[in-house]
BAMARLUM-243691 format. One record per residue (C-alpha): x, z, y. Coordinates in Angstrom, 3 decimals, m for minus. Layout:
REM BAMARLUM-243691
SEMAR X Z Y
SEMAR X Z Y
...
//
This chain:
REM BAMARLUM-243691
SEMAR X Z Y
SEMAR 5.904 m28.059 1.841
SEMAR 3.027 m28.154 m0.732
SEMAR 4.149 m25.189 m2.402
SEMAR 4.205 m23.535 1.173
SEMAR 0.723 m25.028 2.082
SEMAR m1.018 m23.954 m1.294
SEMAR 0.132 m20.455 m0.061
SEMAR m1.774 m20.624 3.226
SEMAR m4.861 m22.099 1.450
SEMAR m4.622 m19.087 m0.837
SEMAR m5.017 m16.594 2.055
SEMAR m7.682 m18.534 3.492
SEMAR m9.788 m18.532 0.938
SEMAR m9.141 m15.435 m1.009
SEMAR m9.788 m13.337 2.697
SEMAR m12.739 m15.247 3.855
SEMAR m14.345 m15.728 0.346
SEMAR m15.396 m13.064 m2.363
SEMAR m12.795 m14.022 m4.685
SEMAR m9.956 m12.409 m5.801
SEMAR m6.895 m13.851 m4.760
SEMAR m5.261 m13.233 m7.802
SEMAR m7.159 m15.703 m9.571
SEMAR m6.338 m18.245 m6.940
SEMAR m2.615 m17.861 m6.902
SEMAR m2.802 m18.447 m11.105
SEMAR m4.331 m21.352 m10.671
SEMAR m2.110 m22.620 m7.692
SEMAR 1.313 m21.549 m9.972
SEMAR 0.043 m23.546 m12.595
SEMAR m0.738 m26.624 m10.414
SEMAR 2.210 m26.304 m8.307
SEMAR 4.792 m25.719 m10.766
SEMAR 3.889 m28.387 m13.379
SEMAR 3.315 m30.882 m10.977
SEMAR 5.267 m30.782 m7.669
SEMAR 8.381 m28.902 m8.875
SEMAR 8.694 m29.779 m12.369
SEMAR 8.634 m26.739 m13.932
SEMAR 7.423 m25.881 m17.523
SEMAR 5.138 m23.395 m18.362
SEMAR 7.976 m20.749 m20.364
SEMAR 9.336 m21.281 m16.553
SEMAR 6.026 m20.187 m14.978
SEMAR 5.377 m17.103 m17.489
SEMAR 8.689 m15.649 m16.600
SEMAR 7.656 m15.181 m13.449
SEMAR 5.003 m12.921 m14.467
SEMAR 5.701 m9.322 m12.990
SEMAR 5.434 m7.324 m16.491
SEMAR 7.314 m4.354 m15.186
SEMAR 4.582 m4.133 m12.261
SEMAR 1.854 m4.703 m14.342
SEMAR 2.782 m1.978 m16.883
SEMAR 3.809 0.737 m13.412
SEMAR 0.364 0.139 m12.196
SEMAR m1.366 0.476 m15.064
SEMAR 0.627 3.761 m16.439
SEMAR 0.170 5.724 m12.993
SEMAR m3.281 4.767 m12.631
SEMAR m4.348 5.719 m16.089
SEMAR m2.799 8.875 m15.942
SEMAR m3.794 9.852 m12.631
SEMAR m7.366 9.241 m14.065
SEMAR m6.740 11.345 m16.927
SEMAR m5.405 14.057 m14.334
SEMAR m8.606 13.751 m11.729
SEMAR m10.831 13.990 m14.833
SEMAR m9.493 17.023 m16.350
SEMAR m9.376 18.731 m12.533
SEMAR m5.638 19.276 m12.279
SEMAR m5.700 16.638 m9.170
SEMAR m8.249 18.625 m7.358
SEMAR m6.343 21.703 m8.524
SEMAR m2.850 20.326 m6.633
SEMAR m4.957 19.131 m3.727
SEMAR m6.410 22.529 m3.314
SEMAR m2.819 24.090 m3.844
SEMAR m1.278 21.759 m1.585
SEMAR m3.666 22.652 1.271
SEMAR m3.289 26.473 1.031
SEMAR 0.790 25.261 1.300
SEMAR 0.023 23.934 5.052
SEMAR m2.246 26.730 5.702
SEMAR m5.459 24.849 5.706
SEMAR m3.728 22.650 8.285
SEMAR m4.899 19.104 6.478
SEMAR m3.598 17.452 9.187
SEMAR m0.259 17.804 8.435
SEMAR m0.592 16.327 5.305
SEMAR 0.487 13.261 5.399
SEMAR 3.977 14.466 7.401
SEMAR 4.377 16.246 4.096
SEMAR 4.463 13.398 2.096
SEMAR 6.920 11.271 4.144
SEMAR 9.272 14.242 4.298
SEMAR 8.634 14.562 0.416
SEMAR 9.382 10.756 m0.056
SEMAR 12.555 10.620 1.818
SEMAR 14.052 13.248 0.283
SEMAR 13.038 11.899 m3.105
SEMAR 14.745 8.676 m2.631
SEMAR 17.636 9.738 m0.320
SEMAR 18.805 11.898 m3.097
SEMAR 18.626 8.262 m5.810
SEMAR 14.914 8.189 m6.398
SEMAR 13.968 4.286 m6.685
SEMAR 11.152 3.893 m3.950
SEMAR 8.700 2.034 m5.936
SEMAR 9.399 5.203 m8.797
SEMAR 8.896 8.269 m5.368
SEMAR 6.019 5.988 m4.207
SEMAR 4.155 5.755 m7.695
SEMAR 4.764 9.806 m8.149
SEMAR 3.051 10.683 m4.659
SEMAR 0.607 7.574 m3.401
SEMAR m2.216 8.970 m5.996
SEMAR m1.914 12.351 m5.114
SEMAR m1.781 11.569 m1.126
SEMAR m4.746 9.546 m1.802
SEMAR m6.727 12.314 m3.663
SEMAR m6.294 14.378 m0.377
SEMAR m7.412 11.770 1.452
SEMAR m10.509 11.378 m0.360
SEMAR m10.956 15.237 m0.358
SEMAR m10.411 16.212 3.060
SEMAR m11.479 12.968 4.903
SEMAR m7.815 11.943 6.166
SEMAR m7.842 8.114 6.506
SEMAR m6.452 6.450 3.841
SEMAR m4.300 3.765 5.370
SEMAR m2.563 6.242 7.262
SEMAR m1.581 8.314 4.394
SEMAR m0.727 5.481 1.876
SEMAR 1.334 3.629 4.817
SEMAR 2.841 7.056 5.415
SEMAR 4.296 7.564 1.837
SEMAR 5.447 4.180 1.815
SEMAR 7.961 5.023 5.215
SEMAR 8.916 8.075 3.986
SEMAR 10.328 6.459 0.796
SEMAR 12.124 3.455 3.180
SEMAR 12.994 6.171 5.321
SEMAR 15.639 7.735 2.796
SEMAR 16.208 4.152 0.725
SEMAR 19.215 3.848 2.525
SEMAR 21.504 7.066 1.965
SEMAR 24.405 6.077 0.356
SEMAR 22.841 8.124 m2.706
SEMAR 19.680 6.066 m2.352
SEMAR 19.375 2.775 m4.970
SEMAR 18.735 0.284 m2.049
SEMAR 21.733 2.131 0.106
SEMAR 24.101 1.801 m2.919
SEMAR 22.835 m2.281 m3.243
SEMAR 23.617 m3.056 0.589
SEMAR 27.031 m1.070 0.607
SEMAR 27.957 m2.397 m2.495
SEMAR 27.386 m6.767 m1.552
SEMAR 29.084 m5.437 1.827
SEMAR 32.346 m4.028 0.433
SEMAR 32.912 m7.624 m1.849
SEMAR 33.246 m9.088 1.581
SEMAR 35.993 m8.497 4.862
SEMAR 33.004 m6.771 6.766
SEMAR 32.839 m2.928 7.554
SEMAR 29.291 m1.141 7.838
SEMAR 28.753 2.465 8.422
SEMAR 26.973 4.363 5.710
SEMAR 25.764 6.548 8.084
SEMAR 24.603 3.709 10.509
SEMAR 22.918 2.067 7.992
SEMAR 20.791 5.369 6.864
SEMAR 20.160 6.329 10.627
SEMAR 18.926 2.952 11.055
SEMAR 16.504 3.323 8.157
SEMAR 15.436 6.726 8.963
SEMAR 14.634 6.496 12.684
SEMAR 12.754 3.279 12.210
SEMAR 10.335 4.653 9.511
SEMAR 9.989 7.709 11.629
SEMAR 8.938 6.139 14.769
SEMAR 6.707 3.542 12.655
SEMAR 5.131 6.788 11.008
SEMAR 4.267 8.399 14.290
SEMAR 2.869 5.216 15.979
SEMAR 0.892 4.847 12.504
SEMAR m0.493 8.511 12.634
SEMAR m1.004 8.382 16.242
SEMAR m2.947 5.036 16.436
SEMAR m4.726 5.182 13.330
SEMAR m5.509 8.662 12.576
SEMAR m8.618 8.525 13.539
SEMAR m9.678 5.638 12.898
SEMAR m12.859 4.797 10.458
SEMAR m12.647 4.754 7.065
SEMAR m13.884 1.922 4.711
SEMAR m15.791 4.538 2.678
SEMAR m17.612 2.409 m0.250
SEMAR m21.448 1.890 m0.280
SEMAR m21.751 4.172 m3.317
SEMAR m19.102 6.545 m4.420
SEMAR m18.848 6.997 m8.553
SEMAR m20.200 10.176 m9.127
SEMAR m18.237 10.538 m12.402
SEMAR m17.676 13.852 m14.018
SEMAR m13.871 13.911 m12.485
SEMAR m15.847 15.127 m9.979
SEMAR m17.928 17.685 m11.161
SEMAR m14.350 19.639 m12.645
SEMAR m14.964 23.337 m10.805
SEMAR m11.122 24.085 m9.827
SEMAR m10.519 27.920 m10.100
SEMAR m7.584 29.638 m8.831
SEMAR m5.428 29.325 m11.857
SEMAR m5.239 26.202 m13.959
SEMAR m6.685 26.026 m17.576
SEMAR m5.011 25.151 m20.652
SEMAR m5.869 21.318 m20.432
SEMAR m3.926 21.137 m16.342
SEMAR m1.261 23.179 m17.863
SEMAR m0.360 20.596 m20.028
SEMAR m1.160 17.548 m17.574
SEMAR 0.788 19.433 m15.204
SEMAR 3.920 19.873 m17.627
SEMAR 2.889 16.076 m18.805
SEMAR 3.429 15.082 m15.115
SEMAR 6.638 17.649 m14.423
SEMAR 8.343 15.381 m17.760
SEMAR 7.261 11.917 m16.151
SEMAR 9.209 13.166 m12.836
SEMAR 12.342 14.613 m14.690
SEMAR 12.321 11.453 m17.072
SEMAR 11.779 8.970 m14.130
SEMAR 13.927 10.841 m11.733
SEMAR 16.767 12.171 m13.847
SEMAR 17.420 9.700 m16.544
SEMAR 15.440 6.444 m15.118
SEMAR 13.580 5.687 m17.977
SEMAR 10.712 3.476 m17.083
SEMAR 7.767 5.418 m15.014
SEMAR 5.053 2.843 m16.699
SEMAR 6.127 3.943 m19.938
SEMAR 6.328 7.267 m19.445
SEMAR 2.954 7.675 m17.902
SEMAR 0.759 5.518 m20.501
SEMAR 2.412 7.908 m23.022
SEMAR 1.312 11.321 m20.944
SEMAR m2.379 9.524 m20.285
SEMAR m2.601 8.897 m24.269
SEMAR m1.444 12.178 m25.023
SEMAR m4.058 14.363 m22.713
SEMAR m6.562 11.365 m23.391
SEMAR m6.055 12.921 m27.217
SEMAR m6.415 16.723 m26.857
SEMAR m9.708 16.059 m24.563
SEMAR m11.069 12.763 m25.709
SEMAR m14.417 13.450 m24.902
SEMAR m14.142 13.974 m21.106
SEMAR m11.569 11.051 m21.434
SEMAR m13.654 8.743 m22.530
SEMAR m14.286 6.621 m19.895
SEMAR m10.691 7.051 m18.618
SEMAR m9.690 3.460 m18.243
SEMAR m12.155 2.845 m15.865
SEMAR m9.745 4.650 m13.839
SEMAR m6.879 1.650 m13.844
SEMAR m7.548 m0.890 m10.740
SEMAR m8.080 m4.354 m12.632
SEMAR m8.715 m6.096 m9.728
SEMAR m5.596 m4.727 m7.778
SEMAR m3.056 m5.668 m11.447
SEMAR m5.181 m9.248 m11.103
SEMAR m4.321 m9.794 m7.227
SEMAR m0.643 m8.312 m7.339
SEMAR 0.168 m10.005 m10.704
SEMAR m0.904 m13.276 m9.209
SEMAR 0.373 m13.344 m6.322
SEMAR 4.109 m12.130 m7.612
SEMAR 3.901 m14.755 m10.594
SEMAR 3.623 m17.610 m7.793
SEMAR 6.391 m16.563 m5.285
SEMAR 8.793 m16.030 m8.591
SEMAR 7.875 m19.633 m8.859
SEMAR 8.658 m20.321 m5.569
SEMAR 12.059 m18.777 m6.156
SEMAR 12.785 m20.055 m9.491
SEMAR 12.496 m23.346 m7.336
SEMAR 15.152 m22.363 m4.920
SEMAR 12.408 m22.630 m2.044
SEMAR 12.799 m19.105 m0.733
SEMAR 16.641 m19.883 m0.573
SEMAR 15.792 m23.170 1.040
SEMAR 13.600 m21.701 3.825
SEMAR 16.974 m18.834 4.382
SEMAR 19.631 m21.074 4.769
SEMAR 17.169 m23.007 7.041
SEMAR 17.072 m20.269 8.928
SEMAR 20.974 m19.746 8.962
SEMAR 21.760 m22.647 10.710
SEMAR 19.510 m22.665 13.876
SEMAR 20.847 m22.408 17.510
SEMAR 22.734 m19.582 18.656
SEMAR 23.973 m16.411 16.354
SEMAR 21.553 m14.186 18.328
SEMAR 18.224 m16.733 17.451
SEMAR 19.670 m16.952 13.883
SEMAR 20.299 m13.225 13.381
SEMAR 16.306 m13.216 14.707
SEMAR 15.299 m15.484 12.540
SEMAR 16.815 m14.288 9.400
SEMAR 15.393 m11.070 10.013
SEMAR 11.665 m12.417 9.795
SEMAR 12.546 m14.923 7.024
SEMAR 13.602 m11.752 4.941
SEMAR 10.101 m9.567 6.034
SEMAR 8.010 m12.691 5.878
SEMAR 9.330 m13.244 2.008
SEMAR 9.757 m9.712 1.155
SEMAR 6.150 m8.987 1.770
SEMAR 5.732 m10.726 m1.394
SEMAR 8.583 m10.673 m3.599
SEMAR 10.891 m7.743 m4.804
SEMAR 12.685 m6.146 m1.666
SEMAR 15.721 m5.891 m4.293
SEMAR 15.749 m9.305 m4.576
SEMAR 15.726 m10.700 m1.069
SEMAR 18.525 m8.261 0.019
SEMAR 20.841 m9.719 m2.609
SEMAR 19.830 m13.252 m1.779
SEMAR 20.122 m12.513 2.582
SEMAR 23.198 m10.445 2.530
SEMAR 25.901 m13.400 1.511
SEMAR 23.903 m15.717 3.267
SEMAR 24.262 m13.350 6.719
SEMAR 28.123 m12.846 5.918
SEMAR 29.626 m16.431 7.322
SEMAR 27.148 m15.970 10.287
SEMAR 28.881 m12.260 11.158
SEMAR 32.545 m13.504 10.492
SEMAR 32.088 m16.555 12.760
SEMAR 30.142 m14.646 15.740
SEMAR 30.530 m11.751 18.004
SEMAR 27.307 m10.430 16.199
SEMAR 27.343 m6.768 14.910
SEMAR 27.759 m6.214 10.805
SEMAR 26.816 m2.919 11.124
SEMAR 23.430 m3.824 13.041
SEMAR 22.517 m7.004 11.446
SEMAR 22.930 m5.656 8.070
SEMAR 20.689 m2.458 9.608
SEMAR 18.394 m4.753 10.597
SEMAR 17.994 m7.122 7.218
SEMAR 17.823 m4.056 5.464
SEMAR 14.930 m2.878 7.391
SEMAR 13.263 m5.833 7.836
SEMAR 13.284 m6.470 4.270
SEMAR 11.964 m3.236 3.312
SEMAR 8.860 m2.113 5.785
SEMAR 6.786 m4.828 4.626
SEMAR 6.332 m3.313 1.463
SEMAR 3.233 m1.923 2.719
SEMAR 1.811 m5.279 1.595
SEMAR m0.775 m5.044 m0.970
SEMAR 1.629 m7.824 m2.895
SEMAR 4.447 m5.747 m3.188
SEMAR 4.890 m2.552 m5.917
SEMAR 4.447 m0.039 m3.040
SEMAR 0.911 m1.433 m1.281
SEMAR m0.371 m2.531 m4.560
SEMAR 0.105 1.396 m5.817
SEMAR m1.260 2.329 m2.782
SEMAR m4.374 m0.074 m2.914
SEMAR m5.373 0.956 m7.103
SEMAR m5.326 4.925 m6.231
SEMAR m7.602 4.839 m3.188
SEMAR m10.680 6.778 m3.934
SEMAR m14.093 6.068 m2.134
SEMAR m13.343 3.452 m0.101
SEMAR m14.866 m0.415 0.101
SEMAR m11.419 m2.247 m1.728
SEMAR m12.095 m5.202 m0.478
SEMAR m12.168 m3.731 3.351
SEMAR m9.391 m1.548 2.497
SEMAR m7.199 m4.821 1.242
SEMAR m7.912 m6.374 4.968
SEMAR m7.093 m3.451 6.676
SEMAR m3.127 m3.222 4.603
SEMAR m3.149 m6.688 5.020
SEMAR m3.462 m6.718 8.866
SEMAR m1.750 m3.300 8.885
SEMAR 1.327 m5.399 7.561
SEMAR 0.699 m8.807 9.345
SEMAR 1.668 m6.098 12.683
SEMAR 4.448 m4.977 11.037
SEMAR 5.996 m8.878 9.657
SEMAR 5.280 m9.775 13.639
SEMAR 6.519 m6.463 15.042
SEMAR 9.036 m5.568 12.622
SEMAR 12.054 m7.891 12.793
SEMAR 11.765 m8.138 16.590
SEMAR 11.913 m3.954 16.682
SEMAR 14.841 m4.102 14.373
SEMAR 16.985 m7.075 16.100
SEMAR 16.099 m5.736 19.417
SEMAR 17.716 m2.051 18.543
SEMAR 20.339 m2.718 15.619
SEMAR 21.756 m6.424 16.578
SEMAR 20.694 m7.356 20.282
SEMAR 22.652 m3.541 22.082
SEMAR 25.804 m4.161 20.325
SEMAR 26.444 m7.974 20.034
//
C-alpha cells in the first residue's frame, strides 16, 4: 500500500507543481525500494528502461538532424501533394500506414517511432492538432498488433495454444482492428478541432529557415537513404531502432556539422527524465511482485463476469505504465483457470485483455506516448503532457468497459 500511495502522491504533485515527475518517481524508487520492500540498489538500477532511453534519444536526434537539413519539411510537403492538398486526411494516412506496418510483423513501439515525428512535423506545419495525430498513429499501430503476423498477435496466440483454450486468430485481429478504428474516429471527430497548446515562443532555429525546393539536395538524399536503411534494418532484420538512428544522426551530423551543431537540442530531456522515471519505479513495483499481487486480487472477486471486468482494467490501469509485452504475459495464465471454470468466452476475454492492455499506450509513460510527447513541435509540453494524460485517463475509464461490454459480456 505505500508503494501504491507514493504513486498517487507522485501524480499529485508532479501535475499540480512545476516539477518534473521524473525526478519525483527517482526519488520515490529509491525510498520505496530500500526501505519498504527490501530491495538493493543493483535491484533498483535494473529497472531502469535503457532500451527506452536509447529509442527516444536515437529517433529524436535524428529527426533533428532531418528537420535541420530540410528533408522533414521536404516529406511533409511531398506527403501533402500525395492527399491532394487535402491536410485533413492526414492523420487517416498515418493510422492506415501504422496498421499495415505492424500487421505485416512491425513491433509497434518500432512503426510508432518511424511515423510519430513525421505526423508531428505535419502537425506543426499545417496546424492539425497534435493530440489527434500522435493518438492517431498510436491506434493505427494497435490496430494491426494483433494479426497473427503482428509481434503482439504471435505473443497472445502463442501463451493461448500452451493451454486447452481455442481463440480465433481472426477474432482476435477483428477485435483489435475495429476497436482502434472506432477510438480513431471518436478521437478525430471530438478533438479535431480542438485548441492547440501552441508554446509562448516557438524556437526560431535555422531548421526552419531550410527553403524546400521541388527536388531534394544532396544532404536529404542521403538523410533520406539514412532513414530508408533505419526502416529496412528495423523492419527487416530487427536490429535495434535506437541504435540504428544515433548512428544515421552521427553520420549526417558529420557531412554537415555546421548546420548540425546545435542538433542535440533536438532530443526531449525532459520527456527521457519523466518516462525513465516513471518506468524505473513500476519495474520496481514488479520486481516486488506487487503488480502480480494487485492481478490475482483481481482474479478472485465475485462473479466471472465482475472478474473478467476487473481484470480488464487491472491490465489498462498497469499497462499505462509498464511494457504492454509484459502485462499480457503476466494476465494471460492468470485469465486461463477463470475461462476453464466459467461459461465466460476465451475468444472475447482474451480480445478484450489484449485490448485493454494495449490502448493505454497513449500514456506519456509508455514507449508510444513518450515518442509522441519528445517530437511535438510548437506546443506548451507541459500542457501537451495534461492533455495525453487526460486523453488516456478517458481511455483507462472507458476502455476496459468498451472492450468487456463487446468482446466478453455478448457471448458469455
Amino acid at each position: 500500500m505505500i508503494s501504491i500511495g507514493a504513486l498517487l502522491v507522485m501524480f499529485v504533485v508532479g501535475t499540480v507543481l512545476p516539477i518534473n515527475l521524473g525526478i519525483l518517481a527517482f526519488v520515490a524508487t529509491f525510498a520505496v525500494g530500500t526501505a519498504s520492500l527490501g530491495l538493493t540498489e543493483d535491484e533498483i538500477f535494473e529497472g531502469f528502461p535503457a532500451e527506452l532511453f536509447v529509442t527516444i534519444v536515437g529517433v529524436t536526434y535524428l529527426f533533428s538532424v532531418a528537420r535541420r537539413n530540410g528533408t522533414i519539411d521536404w516529406l511533409v510537403a511531398a506527403g501533402v501533394r500525395l492527399v491532394r492538398g487535402k491536410t485533413a486526411l492526414i492523420p487517416w494516412v498515418l493510422f492506415l500506414v501504422a496498421a499495415l506496418l505492424t500487421a505485416f510483423g512491425t513491433f509497434t513501439p518500432a512503426a510508432v517511432a518511424i511515423l510519430a515525428p513525421i505526423g508531428m512535423n505535419f502537425a506543426y506545419r499545417y496546424k492539425l492538432n497534435p493530440l489527434v495525430v500522435g493518438m492517431m498513429v498510436i491506434s493505427g499501430g494497435h490496430a494491426g498488433a494483433f494479426s497473427p503476423l503482428a509481434v503482439s498477435g504471435a505473443l497472445v496466440l502463442g501463451l493461448v495454444d500452451e493451454t486447452d483454450l481455442q481463440v480465433s486468430a481472426v477474432a482476435l485481429f477483428s477485435a483489435s482492428f475495429v476497436i482502434n478504428l472506432v477510438l480513431s474516429a471518436l478521437t478525430y471527430a471530438l478533438l479535431a478541432r480542438r485548441p492547440v497548446p501552441l508554446a509562448e515562443e516557438v524556437d526560431g532555429t535555422a531548421e526552419d529557415d531550410v527553403t524546400v525546393s521541388g527536388r531534394p539536395d544532396w544532404r536529404q538524399w542521403l538523410t533520406l537513404a539514412c532513414l530508408f536503411a533505419l526502416v529496412a534494418g528495423a523492419l527487416g532484420f530487427h536490429l535495434e531502432i535506437g541504435f540504428l538512428a544515433l548512428a544515421a544522426g552521427a553520420l549526417l551530423a558529420l557531412v554537415d556539422m555546421k548546420r548540425q551543431e546545435r542538433a542535440v537540442d533536438g532530443v526531449s530531456w525532459s520527456t527521457l527524465l519523466l518516462v525513465a522515471g516513471m518506468m524505473t519505479y513500476i519495474a520496481m513495483l514488479e520486481k516486488a511482485g506487487v503488480i502480480e499481487e494487485i492481478s490475482e486480487h483481481a482474479a478472485h472477486l465475485g462473479a466471472p463476469l465482475v472478474v473478467a471486468l476487473l481484470l480488464c482494467f487491472t491490465v489498462a490501469i498497469t499497462s499505462a505504465f509498464a511494457s504492454s509485452t509484459a502485462i499480457l504475459t503476466a494476465i494471460i495464465p492468470i485469465a486461463v483457470p477463470l475461462l476453464l471454470s466459467s461459461q465466460l468466452s476465451a475468444a472475447g476475454l482474451i480480445a478484450a485483455l489484449a485490448v485493454s492492455t494495449t490502448i493505454v499506450d497513449t500514456s506519456p509513460f509508455s514507449t508510444n506516448g513518450a515518442l509522441v510527447l519528445s517530437n511535438a513541435r510548437g506546443v506548451d509540453a507541459r500542457r501537451f503532457y495534461r492533455q495525453i494524460i487526460g486523453y488516456t485517463g478517458g481511455i483507462v475509464a472507458l476502455g476496459p468497459v468498451v472492450a468487456w461490454g463487446a468482446l466478453v459480456l455478448p457471448w458469455s
